[in-house]
N, CA, C and O atoms as CSV, one atom per row, in Angstrom:
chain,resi,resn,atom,element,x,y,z
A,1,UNK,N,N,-2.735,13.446,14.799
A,1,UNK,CA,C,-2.158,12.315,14.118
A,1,UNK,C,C,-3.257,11.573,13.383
A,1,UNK,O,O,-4.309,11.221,13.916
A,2,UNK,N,N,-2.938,11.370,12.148
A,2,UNK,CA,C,-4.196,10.630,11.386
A,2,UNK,C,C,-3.661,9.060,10.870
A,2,UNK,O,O,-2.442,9.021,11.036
A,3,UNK,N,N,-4.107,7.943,10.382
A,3,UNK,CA,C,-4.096,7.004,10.108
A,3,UNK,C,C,-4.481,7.059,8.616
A,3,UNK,O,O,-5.674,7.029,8.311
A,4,UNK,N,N,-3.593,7.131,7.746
A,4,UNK,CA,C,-3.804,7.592,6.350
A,4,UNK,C,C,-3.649,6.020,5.309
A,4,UNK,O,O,-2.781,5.181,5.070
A,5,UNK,N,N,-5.249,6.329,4.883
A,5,UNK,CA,C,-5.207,5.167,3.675
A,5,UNK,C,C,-4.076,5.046,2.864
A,5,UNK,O,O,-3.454,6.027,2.457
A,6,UNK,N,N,-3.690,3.531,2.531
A,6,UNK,CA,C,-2.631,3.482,0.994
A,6,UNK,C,C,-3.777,2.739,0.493
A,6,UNK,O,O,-4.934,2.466,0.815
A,7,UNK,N,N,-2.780,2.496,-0.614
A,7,UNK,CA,C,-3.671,1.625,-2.066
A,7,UNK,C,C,-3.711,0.121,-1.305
A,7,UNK,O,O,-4.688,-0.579,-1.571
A,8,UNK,N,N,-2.774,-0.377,-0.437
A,8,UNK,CA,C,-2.476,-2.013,0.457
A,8,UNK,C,C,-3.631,-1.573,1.395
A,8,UNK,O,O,-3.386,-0.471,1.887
A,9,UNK,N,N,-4.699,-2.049,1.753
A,9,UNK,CA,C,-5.886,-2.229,2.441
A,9,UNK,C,C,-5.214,-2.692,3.748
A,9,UNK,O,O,-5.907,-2.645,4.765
A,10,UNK,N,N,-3.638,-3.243,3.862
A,10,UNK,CA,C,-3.693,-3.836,5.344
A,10,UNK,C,C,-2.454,-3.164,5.566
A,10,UNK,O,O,-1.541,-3.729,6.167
A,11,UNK,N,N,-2.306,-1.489,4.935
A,11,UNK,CA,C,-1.509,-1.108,5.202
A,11,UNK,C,C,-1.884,0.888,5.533
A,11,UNK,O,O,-2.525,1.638,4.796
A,12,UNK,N,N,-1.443,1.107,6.398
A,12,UNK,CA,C,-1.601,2.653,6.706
A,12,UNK,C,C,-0.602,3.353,6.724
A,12,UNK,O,O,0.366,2.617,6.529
A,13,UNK,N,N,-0.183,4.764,6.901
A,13,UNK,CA,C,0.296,5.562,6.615
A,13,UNK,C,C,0.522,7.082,7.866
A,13,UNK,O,O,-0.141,8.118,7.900
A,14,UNK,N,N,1.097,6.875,8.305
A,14,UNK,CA,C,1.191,7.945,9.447
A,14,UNK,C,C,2.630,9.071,8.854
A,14,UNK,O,O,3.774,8.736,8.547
A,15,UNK,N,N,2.178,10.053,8.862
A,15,UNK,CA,C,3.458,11.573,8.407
A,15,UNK,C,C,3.941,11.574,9.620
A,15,UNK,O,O,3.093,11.379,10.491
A,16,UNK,N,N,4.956,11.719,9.955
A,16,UNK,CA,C,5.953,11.963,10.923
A,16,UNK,C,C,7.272,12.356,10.657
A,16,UNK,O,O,7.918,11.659,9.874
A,17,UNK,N,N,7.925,13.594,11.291
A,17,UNK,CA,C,9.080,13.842,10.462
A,17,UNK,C,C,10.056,13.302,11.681
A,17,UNK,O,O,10.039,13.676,12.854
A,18,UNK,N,N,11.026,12.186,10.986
A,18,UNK,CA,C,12.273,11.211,12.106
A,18,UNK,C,C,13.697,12.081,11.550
A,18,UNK,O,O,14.744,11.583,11.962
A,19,UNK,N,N,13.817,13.044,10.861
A,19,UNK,CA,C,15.020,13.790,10.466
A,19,UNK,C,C,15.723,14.612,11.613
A,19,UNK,O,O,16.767,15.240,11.432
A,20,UNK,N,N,15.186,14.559,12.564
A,20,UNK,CA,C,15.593,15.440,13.873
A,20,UNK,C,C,17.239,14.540,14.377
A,20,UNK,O,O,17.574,13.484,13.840
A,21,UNK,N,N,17.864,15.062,15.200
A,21,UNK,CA,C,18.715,13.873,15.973
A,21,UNK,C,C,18.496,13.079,16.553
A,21,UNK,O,O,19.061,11.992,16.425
A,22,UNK,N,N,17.587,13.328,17.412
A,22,UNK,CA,C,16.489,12.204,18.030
A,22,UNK,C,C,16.109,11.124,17.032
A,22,UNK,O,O,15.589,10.061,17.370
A,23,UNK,N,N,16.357,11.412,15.966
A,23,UNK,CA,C,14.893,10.705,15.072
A,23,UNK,C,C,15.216,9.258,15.148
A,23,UNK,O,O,14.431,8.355,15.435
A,24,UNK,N,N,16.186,9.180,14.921
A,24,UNK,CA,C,16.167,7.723,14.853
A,24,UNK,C,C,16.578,6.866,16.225
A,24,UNK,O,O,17.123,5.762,16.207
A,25,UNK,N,N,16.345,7.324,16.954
A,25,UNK,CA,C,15.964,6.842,18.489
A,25,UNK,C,C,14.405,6.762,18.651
A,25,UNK,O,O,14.030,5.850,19.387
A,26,UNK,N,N,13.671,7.354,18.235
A,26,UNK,CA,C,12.596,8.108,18.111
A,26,UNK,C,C,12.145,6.942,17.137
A,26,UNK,O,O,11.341,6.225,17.734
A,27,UNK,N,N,12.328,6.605,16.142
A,27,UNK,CA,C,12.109,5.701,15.088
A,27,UNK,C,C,12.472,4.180,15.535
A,27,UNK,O,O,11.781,3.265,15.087
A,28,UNK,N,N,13.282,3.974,16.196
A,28,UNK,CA,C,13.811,2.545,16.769
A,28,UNK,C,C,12.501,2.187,17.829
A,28,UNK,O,O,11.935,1.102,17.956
A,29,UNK,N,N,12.197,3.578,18.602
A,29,UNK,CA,C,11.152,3.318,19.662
A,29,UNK,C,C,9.723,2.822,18.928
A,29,UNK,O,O,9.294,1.668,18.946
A,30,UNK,N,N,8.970,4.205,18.152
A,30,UNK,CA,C,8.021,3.665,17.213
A,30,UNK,C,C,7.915,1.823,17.032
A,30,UNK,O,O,7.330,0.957,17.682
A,31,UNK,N,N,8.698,1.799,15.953
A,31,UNK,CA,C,8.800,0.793,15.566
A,31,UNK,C,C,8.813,-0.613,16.465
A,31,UNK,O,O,8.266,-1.637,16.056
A,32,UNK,N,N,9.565,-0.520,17.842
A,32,UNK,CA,C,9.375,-1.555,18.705
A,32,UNK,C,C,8.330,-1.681,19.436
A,32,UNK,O,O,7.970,-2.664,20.084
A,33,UNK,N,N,7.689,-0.348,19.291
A,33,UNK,CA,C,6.362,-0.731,20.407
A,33,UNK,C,C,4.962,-0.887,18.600
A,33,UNK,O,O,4.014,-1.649,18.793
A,34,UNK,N,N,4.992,-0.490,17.788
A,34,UNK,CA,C,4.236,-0.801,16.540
A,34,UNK,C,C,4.225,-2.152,16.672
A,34,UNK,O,O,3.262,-2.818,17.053
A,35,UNK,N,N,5.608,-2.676,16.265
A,35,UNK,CA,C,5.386,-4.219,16.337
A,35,UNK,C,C,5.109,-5.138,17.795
A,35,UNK,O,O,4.979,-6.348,17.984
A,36,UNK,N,N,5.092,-4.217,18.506
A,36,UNK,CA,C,4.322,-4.799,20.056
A,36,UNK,C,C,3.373,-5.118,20.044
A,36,UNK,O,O,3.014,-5.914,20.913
A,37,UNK,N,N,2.324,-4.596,18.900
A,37,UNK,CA,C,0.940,-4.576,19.135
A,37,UNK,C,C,0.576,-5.649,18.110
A,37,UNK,O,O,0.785,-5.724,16.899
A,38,UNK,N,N,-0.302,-6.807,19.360
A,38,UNK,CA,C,-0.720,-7.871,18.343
A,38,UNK,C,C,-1.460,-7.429,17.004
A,38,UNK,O,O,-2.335,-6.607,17.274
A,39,UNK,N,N,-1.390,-7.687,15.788
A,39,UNK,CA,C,-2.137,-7.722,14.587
A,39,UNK,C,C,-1.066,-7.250,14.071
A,39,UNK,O,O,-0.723,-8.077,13.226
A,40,UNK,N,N,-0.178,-6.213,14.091
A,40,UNK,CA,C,0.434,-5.721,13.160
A,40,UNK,C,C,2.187,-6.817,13.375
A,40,UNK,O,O,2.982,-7.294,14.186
A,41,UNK,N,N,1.813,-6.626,11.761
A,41,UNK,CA,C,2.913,-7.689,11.063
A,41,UNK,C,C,4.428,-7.183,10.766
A,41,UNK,O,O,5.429,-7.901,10.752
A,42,UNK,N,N,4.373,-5.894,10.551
A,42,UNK,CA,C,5.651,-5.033,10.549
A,42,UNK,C,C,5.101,-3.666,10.056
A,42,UNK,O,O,3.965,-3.313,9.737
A,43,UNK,N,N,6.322,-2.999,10.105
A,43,UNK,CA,C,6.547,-1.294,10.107
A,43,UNK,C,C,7.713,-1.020,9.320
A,43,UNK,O,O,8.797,-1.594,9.423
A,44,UNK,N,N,7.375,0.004,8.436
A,44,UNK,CA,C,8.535,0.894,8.109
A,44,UNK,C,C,8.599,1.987,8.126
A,44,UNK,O,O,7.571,2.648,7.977
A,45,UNK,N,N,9.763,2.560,8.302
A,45,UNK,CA,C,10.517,3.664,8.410
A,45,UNK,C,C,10.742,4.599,7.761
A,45,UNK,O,O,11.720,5.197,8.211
A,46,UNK,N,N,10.186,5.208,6.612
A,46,UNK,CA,C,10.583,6.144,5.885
A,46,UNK,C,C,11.146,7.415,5.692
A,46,UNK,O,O,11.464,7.789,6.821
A,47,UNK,N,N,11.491,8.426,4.744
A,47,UNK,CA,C,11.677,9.323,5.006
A,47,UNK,C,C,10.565,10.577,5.346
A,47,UNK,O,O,10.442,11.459,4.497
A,48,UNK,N,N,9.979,10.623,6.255
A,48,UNK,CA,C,8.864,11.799,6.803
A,48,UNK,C,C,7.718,10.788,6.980
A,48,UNK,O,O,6.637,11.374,7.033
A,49,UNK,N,N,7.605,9.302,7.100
A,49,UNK,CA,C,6.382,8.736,6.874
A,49,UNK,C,C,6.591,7.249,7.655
A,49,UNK,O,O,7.587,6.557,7.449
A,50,UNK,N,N,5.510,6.862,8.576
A,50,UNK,CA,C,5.545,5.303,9.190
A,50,UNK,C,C,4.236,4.879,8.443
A,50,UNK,O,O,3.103,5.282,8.178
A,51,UNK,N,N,5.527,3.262,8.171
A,51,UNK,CA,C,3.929,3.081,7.351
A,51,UNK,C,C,4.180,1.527,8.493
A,51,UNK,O,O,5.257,1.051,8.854
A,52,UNK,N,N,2.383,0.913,8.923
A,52,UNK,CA,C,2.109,-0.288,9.532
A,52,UNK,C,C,1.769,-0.822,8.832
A,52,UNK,O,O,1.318,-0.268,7.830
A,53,UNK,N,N,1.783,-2.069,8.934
A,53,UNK,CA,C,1.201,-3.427,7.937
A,53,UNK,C,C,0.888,-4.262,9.050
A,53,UNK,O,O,1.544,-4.850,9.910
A,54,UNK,N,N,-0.805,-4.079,8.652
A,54,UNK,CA,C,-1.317,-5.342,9.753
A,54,UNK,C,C,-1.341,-6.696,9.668
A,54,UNK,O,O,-0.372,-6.982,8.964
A,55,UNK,N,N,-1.856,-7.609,9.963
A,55,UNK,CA,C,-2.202,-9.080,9.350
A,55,UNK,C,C,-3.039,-9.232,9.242
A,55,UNK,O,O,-3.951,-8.921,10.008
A,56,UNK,N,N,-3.111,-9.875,8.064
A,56,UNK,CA,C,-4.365,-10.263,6.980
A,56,UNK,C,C,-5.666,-10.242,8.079
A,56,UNK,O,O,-6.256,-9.162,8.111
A,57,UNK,N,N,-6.158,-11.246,8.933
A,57,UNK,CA,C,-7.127,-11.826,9.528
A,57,UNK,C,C,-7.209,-10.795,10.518
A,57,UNK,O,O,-7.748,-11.430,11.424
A,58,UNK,N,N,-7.012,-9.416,11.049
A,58,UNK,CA,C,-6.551,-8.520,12.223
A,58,UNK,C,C,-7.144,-7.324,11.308
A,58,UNK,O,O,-6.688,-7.029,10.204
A,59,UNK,N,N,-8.178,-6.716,11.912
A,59,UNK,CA,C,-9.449,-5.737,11.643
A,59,UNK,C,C,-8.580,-4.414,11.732
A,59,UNK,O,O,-7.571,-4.639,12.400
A,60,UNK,N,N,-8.632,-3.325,11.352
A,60,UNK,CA,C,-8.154,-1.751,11.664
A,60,UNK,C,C,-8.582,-1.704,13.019
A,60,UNK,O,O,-8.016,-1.435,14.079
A,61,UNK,N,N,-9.794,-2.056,12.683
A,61,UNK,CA,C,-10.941,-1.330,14.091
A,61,UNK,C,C,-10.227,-1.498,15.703
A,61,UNK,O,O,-10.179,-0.763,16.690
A,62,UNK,N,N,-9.804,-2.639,15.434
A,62,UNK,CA,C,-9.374,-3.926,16.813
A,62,UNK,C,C,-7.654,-2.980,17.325
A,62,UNK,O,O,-7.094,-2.978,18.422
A,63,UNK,N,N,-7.250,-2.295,16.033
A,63,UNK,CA,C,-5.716,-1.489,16.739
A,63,UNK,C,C,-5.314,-0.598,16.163
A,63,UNK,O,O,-4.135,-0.369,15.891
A,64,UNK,N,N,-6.145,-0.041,15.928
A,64,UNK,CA,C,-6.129,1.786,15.557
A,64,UNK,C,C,-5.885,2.562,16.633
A,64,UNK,O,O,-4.835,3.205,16.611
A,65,UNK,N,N,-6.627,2.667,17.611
A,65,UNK,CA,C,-6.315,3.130,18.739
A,65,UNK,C,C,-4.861,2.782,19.952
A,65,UNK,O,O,-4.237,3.455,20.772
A,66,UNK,N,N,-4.826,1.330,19.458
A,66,UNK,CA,C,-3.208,1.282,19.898
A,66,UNK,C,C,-2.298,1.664,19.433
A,66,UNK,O,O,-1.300,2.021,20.058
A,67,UNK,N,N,-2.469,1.679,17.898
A,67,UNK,CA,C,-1.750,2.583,17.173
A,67,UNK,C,C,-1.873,4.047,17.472
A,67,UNK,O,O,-0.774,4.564,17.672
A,68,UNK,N,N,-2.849,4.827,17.555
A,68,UNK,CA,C,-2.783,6.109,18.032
A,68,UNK,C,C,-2.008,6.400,19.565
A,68,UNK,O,O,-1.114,7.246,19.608
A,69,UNK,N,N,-2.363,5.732,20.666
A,69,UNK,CA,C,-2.011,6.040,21.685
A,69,UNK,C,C,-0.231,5.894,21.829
A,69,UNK,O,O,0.409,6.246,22.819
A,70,UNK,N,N,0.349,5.275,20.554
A,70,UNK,CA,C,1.682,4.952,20.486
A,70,UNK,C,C,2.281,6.329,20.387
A,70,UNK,O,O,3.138,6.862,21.091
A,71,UNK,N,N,1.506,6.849,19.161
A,71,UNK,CA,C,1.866,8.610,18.767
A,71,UNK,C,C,1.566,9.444,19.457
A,71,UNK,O,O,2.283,10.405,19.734
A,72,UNK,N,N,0.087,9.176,20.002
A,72,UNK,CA,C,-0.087,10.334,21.267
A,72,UNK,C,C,0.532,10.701,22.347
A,72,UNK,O,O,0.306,11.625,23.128
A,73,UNK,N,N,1.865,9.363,22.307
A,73,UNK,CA,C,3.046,9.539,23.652
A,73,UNK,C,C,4.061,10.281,23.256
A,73,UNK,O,O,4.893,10.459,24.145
A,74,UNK,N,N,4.316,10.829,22.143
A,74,UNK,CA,C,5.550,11.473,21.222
A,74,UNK,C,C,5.737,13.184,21.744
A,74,UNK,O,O,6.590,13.900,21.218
């Protein structure tokens, strides 16, 4: 699982395909534990793609790894 630059500096990019039946159980989960994690401001849902949006003043460095360990449970 990688943490993929966009052009939004307080925004990343994770590929994930949610098209399964599961997926959007699977996508409801993501998303509630993403926005669990202090710094990040919201999440979306796309088609094959989660994208996080952190907050402004809230470093990558500080929840990258909470972010990973979210996906590493999948």
């Amino acid at each position: 699982m990688d943490l993929i630059d966009t052009p939004n500096p307080n925004a990343k990019k994770v590929v994930i395909d949610l098209s399964a039946p599961e997926g959007k159980e699977l996508g409801n989960k993501l998303s509630s534990e993403l926005n669990g994690i202090h710094g990040v401001s919201s999440v979306f849902l796309g088609p094959g793609f989660v994208t996080i949006i952190k907050e402004e003043n809230t470093e990558w460095d500080s929840i990258n790894q909470d972010i990973i360990n979210i996906f590493d449970k999948l």
